[in-house]
C-alpha positions as CSV (number, residue, x, y, z in Angstrom):
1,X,-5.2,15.8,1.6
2,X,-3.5,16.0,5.0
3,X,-3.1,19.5,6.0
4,X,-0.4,18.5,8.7
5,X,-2.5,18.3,11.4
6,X,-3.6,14.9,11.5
7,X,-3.3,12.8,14.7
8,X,-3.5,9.5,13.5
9,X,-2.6,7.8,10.3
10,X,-4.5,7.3,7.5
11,X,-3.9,4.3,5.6
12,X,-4.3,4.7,2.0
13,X,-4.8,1.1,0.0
14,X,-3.6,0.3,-3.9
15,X,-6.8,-1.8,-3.9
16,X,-6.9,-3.4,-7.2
17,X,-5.3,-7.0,-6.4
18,X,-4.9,-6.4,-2.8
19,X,-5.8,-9.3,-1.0
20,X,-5.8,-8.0,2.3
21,X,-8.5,-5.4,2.2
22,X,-10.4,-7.3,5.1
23,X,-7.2,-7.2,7.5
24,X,-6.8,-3.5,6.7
25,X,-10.1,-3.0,7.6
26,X,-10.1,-5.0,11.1
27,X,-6.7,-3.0,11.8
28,X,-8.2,0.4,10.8
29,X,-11.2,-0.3,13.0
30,X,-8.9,-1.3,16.1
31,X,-7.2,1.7,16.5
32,X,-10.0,4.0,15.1
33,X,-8.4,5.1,11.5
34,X,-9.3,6.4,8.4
35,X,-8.5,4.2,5.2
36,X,-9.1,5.6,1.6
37,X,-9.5,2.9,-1.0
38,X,-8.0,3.6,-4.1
39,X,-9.6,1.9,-7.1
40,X,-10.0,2.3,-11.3
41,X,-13.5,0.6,-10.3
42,X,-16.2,0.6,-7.8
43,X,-15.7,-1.6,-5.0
44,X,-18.0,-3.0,-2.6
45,X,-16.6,-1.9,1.0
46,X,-18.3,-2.5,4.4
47,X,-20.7,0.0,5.9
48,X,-18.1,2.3,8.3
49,X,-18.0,5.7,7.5
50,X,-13.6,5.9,8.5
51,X,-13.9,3.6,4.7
52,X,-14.3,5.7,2.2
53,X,-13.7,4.3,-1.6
54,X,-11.8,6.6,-4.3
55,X,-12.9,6.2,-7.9
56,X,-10.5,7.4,-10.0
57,X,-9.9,7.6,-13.8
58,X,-8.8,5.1,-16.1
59,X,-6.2,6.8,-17.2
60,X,-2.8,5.3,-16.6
61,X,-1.4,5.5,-13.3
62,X,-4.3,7.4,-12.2
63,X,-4.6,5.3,-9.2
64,X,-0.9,5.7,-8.8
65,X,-1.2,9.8,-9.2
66,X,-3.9,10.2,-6.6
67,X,-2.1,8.1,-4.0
68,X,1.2,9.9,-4.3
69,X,-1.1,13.3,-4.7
70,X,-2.5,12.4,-1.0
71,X,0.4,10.2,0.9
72,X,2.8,12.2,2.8
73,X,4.5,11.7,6.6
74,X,2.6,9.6,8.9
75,X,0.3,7.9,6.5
76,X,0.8,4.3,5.7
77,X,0.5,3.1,2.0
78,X,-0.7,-0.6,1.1
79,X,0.8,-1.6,-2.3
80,X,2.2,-4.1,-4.2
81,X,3.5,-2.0,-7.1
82,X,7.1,-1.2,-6.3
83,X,7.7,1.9,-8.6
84,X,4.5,3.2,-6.8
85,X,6.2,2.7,-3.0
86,X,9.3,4.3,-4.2
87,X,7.2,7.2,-5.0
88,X,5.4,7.0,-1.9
89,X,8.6,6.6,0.0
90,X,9.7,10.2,-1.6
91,X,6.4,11.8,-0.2
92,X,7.3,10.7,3.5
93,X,4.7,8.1,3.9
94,X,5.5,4.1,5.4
95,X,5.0,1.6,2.6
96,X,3.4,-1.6,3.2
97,X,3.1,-4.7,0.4
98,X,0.6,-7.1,0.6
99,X,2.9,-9.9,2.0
100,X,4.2,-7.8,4.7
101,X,7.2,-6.8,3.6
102,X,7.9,-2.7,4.9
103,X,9.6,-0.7,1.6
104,X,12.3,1.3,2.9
105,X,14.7,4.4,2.0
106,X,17.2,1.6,2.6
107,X,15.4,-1.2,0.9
108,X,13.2,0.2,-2.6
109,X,16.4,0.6,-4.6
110,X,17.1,-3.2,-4.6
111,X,13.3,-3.9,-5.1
112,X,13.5,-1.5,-8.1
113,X,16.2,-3.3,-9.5
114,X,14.9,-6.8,-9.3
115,X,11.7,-5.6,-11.1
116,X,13.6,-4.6,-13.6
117,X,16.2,-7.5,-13.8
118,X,12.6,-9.6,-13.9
119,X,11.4,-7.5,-16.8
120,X,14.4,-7.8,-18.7
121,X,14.4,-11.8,-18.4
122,X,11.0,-11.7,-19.4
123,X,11.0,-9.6,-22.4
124,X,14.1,-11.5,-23.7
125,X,12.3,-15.1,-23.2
126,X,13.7,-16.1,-19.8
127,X,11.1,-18.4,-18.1
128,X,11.0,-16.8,-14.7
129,X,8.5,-17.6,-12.0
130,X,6.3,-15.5,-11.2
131,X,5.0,-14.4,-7.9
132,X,4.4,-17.2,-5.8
133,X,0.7,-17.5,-4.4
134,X,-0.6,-15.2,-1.2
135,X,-0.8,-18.0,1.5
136,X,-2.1,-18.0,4.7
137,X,1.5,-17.1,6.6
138,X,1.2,-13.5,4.0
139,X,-1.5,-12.5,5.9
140,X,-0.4,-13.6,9.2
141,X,3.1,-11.7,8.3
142,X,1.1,-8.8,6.6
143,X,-1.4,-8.3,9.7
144,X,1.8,-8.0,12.0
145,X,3.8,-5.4,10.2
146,X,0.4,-3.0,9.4
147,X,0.1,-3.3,13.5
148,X,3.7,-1.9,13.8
149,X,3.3,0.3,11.2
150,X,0.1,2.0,12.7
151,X,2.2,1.8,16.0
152,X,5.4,2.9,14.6
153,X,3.5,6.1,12.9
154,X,1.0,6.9,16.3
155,X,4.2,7.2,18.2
156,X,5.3,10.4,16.0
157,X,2.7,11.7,15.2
């Protein structure tokens, strides 16, 4: 954990299912940051020592646990799991999904809602698509708000 004296941001990564590990990596190495990798599973990661991969249990939202545990102001979370961002939100860090899109104060509350509303169609046998597939302008979008992020977060700190 941080002990608030950190001068850069870490970015801390929701890796199962992320698809962007490799940008996060080229970002992290640009500007010289740390970036923990939170798994339920090994994971092969490149040879840098500022990667470091964290195994946790398999326990339910363990991942989840250990990355709220660790996040806090200034670091920049990588997830796709909205109740996980809200929580991260709450513990000061920058929330970033997969596609790009920043989670806000302003903007988890409708996020929250349309997971839910999506659940609810689901589990009463709504068709309702699902996510549609990572392309090429999600990565694009994503490597472009992680750089403002980083940016955004060196600037306070």
């Amino acid at each position: 954990m941080n002990d608030g004296t950190q001068s850069r941001p870490r970015i801390i990564v929701d890796a199962d299912a992320c698809p962007v590990k490799d940008e996060i990596y080229r970002v992290a190495a640009r500007y010289g940051l740390e970036v923990l990798v939170v798994t339920n599973s090994y994971l092969r990661l490149p040879r840098d020592e500022s990667i470091r991969l964290v195994v946790v249990g398999d326990g339910f939202d363990a991942a989840d646990d250990w990355i709220v545990a660790q996040a806090e102001a200034g670091d920049i979370v990588v997830t796709s799991d909205i109740v996980l961002a809200r929580r991260c939100i709450g513990a000061g860090a920058a929330v970033l999904g997969s596609t790009g899109r920043a989670f806000t104060e302003a903007s988890i509350g409708n996020a929250v809602a349309d997971r839910g509303l999506n659940e609810h169609l689901r589990a009463i046998g709504e068709r309702t698509a699902g996510p549609r597939p990572f392309a090429a302008a999600d990565r694009s979008r994503f490597l472009s708000a992680l750089d403002e992020a980083v940016n955004r977060a060196r600037r306070r700190g």
